[in-house]
C-alpha positions in Angstrom: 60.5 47.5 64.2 59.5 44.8 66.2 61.8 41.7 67.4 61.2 38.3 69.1 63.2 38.0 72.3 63.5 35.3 75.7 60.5 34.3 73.4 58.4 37.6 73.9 57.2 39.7 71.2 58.6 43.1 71.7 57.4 46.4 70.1 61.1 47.9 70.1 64.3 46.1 70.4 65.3 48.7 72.6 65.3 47.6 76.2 65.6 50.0 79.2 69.1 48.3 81.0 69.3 47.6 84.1 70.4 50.7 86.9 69.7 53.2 89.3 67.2 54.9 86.9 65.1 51.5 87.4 65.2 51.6 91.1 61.2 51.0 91.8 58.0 50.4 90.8 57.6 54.3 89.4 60.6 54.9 87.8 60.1 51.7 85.6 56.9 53.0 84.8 58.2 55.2 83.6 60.6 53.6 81.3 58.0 51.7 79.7 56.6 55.3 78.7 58.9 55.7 76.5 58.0 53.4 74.1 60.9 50.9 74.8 60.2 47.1 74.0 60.9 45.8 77.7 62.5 47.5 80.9 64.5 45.7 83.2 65.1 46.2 86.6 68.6 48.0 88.8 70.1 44.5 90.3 68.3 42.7 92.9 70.1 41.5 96.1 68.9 39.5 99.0 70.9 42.2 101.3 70.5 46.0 100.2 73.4 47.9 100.8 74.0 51.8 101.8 74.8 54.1 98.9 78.2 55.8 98.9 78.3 59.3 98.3 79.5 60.3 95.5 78.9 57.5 93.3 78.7 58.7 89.6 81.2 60.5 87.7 81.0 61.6 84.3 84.1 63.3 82.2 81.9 64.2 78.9 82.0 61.0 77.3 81.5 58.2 79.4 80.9 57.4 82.9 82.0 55.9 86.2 79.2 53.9 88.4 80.0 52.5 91.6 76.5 52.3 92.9 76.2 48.5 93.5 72.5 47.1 93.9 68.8 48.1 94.5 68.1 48.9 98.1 65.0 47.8 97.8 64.5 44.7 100.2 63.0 41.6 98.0 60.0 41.6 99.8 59.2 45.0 98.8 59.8 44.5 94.9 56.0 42.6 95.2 55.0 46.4 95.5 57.1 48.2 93.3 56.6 45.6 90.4 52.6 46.3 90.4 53.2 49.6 90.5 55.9 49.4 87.2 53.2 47.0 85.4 50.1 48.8 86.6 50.0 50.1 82.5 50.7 47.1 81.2 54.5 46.4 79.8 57.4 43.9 80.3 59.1 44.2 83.1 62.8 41.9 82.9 64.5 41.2 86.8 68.1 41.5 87.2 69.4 39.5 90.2 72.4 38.8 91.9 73.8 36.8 93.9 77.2 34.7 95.1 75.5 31.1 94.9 72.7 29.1 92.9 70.4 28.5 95.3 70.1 32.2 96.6 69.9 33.3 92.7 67.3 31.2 92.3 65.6 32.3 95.4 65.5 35.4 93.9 64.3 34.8 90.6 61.5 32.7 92.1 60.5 35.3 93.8 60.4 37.7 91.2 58.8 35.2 89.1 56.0 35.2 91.3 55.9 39.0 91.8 55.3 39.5 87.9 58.5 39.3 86.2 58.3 38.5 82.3 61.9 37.1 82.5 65.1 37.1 85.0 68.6 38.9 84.0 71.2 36.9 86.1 74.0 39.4 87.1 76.9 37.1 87.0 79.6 39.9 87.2 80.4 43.0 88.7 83.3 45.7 87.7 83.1 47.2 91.5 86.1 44.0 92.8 83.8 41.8 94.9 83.6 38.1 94.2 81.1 38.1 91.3 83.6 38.9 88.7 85.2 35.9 89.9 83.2 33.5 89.3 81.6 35.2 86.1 85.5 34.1 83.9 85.0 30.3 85.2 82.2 28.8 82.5 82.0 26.0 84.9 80.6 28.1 87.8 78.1 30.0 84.9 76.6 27.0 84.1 75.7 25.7 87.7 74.3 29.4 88.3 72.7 29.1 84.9 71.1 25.5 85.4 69.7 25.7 89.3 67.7 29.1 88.0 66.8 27.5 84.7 65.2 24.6 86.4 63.2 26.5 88.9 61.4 29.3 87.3 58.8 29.2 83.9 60.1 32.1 82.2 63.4 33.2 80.4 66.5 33.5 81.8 69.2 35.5 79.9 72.8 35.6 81.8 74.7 38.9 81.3 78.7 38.8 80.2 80.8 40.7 81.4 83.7 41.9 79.1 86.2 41.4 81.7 86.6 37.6 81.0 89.3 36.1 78.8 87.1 33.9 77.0 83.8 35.3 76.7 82.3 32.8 73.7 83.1 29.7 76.0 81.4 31.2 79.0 77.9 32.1 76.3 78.6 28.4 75.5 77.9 27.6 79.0 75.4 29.4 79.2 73.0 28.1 76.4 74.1 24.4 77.5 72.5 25.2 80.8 69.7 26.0 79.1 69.9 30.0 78.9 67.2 31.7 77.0 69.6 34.1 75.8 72.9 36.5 77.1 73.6 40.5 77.3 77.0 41.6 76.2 78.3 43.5 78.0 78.6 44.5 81.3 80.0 47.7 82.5 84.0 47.8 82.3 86.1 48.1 85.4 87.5 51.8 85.6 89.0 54.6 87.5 87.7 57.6 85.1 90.5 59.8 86.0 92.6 61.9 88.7 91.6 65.2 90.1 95.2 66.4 89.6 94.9 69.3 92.1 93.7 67.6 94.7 95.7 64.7 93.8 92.6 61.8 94.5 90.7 59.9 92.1 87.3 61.5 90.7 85.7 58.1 92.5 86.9 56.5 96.0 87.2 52.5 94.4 87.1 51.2 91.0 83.3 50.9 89.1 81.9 49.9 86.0 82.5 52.5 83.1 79.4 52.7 80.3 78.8 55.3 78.0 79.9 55.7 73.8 83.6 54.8 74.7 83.0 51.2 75.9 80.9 50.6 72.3 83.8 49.1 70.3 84.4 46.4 72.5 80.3 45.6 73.3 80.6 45.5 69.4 82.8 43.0 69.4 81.6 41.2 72.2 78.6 40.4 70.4 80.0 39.7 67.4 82.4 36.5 68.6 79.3 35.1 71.0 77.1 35.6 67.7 79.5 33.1 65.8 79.9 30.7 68.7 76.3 30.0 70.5 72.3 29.8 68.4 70.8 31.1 71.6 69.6 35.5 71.0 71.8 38.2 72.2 70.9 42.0 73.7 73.4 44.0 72.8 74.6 45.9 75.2 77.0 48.9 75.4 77.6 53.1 74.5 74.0 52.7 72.7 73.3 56.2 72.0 71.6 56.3 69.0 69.5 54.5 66.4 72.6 54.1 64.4 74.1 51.9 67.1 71.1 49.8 67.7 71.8 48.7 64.5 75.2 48.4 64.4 74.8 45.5 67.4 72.1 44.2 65.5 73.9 43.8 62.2 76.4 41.9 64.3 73.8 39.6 65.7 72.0 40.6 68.5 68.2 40.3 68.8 67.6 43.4 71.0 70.0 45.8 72.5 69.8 47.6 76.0 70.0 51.6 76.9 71.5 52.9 80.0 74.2 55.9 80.2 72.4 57.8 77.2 69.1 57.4 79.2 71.1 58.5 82.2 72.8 61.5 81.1 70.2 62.6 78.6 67.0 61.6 80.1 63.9 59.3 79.1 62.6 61.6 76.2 66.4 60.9 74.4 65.3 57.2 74.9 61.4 57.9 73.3 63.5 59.6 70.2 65.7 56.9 70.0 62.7 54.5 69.6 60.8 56.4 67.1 63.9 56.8 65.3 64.8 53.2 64.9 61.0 52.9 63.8 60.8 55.3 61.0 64.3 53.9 60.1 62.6 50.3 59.5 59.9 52.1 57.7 61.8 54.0 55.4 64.0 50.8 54.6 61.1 48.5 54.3 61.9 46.7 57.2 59.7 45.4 59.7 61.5 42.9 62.1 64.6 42.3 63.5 65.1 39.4 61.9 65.9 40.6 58.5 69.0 42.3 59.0 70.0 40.4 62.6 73.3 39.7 61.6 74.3 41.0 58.1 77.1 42.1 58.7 78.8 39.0 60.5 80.0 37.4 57.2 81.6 39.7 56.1 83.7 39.9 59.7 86.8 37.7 58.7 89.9 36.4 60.3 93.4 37.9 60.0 94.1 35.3 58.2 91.1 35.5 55.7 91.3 39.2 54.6 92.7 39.8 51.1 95.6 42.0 51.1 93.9 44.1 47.5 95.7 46.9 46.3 94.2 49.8 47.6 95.6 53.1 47.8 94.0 56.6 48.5 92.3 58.8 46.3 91.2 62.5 46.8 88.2 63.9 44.6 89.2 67.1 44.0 85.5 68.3 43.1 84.8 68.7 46.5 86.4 71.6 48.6 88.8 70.8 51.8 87.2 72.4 54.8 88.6 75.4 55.6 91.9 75.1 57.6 91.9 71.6 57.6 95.2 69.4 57.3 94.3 66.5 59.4 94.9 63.9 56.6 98.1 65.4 55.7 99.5 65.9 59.5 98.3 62.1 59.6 99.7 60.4 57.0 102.5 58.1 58.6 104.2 57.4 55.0 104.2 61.1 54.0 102.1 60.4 51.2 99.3 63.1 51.5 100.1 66.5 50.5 98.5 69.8 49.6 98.2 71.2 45.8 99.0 74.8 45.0 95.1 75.1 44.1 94.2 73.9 47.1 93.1 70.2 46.9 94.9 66.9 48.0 97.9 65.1 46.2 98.0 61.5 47.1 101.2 60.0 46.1 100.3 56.4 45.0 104.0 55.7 45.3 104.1 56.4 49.3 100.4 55.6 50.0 99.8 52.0 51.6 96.1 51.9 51.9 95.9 51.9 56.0 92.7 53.9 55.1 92.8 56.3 58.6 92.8 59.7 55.8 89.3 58.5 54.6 88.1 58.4 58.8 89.4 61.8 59.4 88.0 63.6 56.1 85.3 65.1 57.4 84.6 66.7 53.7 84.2 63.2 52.0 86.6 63.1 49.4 89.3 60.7 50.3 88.6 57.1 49.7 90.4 54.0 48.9 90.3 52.6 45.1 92.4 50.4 43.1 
């Protein structure tokens, strides 16, 4: 499944995201091997700085970062970006930086080292100023604009999550003339508390990715889909084909891959690319295009949704897994109970149709009706 994104014709919508796992020339290489549509670089910084030790911290379902930047001086990304494209590929650069005109020196340079397209890292979940100036649209825009206007190729500005109003700042972003935006960033976290020793599992706060943080990339996407006409990569707890097109559904053009690339390695990625391909063959689908988005309509507002009469039914015909009561342990209105014979009573009297049994049934026979 192919998709057309910052006006380049990828092979996969899946894009490598940016991180310590693209940190030169050979590790984006290979990336690229996977079979991924585009790779883009960790975040480029006009002043490297010295890695703390430890850094990442992982409790089983997502994880804390607090590595900042590359630390790879700019002059030396010339070398490591021939080395990444020296089998052919695209190759995205994510910079950073606290004012336009050093962004823009950045992207310029990386322009002229190779890059297909520039990733402007507006934001930051580690507490330096970035995050600052990544909530005030005004200060997007002027970041936006000075980059736009002095590089050829496509500038997409990643969101961070962080910010109250995350449509108006994609707004500002496609005024300036944006190519596109990511959504989102990594979250600002402390993953937890060693509680014998009575410390945090990290020394500061960093950016927390991984399958909890999908929900609100979802979303993310899904309010700057309705608001701006400019693409969106999804970004977010991408760990599977199924997710990929879950962002898409909601709008975006390509999503990116990080954490599950991170904690499962770069073969994880190459089945998660031929996944989403046999997917689009066995649904006749070839493009991102024709199902970018379906499922937006049918997002409402409060306001909007029709309050049907719904209440739970169980289907009997299929057996309760063995030693299973979640739906009548959960059942807030009392509502769910258990039959001599062995199946589920609903009691249509009690039941409201909140629709949490029908999650938890991991057998399949609860689901709402009239």
């Amino acid at each position: 499944m192919k998709t057309n994104f910052l006006g380049l014709t990828l092979e996969s919508p899946i894009i490598v995201a940016a991180g310590p796992w693209n940190r030169d020339g050979e590790s984006i290489r290979r990336s690229l091997a996977t079979g991924v549509g585009a790779v883009i670089t960790e975040t480029i910084v006009s002043d490297p700085v010295i890695d703390v030790k430890p850094r990442i911290a992982y409790d089983g379902l997502g994880a804390q970062n607090i590595r900042l930047f590359s630390d790879v001086q700019i002059e030396g990304w010339e070398r490591e970006m021939d080395i990444a494209k020296s089998n052919g590929g695209i190759v995205i650069a994510n910079v950073s930086a606290h004012t336009p005109s050093e962004l823009a020196y950045l992207a310029v340079k990386m322009e002229k080292y190779g890059a297909d397209g520039i990733e402007l890292g507006l934001s930051t979940p580690m507490g330096v100023d970035l995050e600052v100036a990544a909530s005030h649209p005004e200060e997007v825009y002027e970041m936006t604009r000075y980059v736009v206007e002095n590089v050829k190729i496509p500038v997409m500005v990643k969101l961070s999550q962080n910010v109250t109003n995350l449509p108006r700042v994609a707004k500002a972003v496609q005024m300036a003339g944006g190519s596109a935006v990511s959504a989102i960033n990594a979250i600002r976290c402390v993953l937890g508390v060693n509680i014998r020793t009575m410390e945090p599992l990290l020394p500061t706060y960093g950016g927390y990715s991984g399958v909890p943080i999908k929900p609100l990339g979802l979303a993310s996407v899904a309010s700057v889909a309705q608001t701006v006409d400019i693409p969106i990569c999804g970004v977010g707890g991408i760990d599977s084909c199924e997710n990929a097109l879950e962002y898409i559904m909601l709008g975006a053009s390509a999503v990116q891959v990080g954490t599950a690339l991170m904690i499962k390695g770069r073969d994880y990625v190459t089945k998660m690319v031929e996944d989403l391909h046999r997917w689009g063959e066995e649904n006749n689908i070839s493009d991102v295009k024709e199902i970018r988005g379906k499922a937006l309509d049918k997002l409402k507002s409060f306001e909007e949704i029709k309050t049907d009469p719904l209440t739970c039914h169980a289907d009997n015909q299929i057996p309760c897994i063995e030693g299973c009561n979640m739906c009548i342990e959960a059942c807030m209105y009392g509502a769910v109970s258990r039959l001599e014979e062995g199946g589920i009573r609903i009691d249509s009297q009690k039941c409201t149709g909140c629709g949490l049994c029908t999650f938890l049934c991991e057998a399949g026979k609860l689901s709402l009706k009239w």
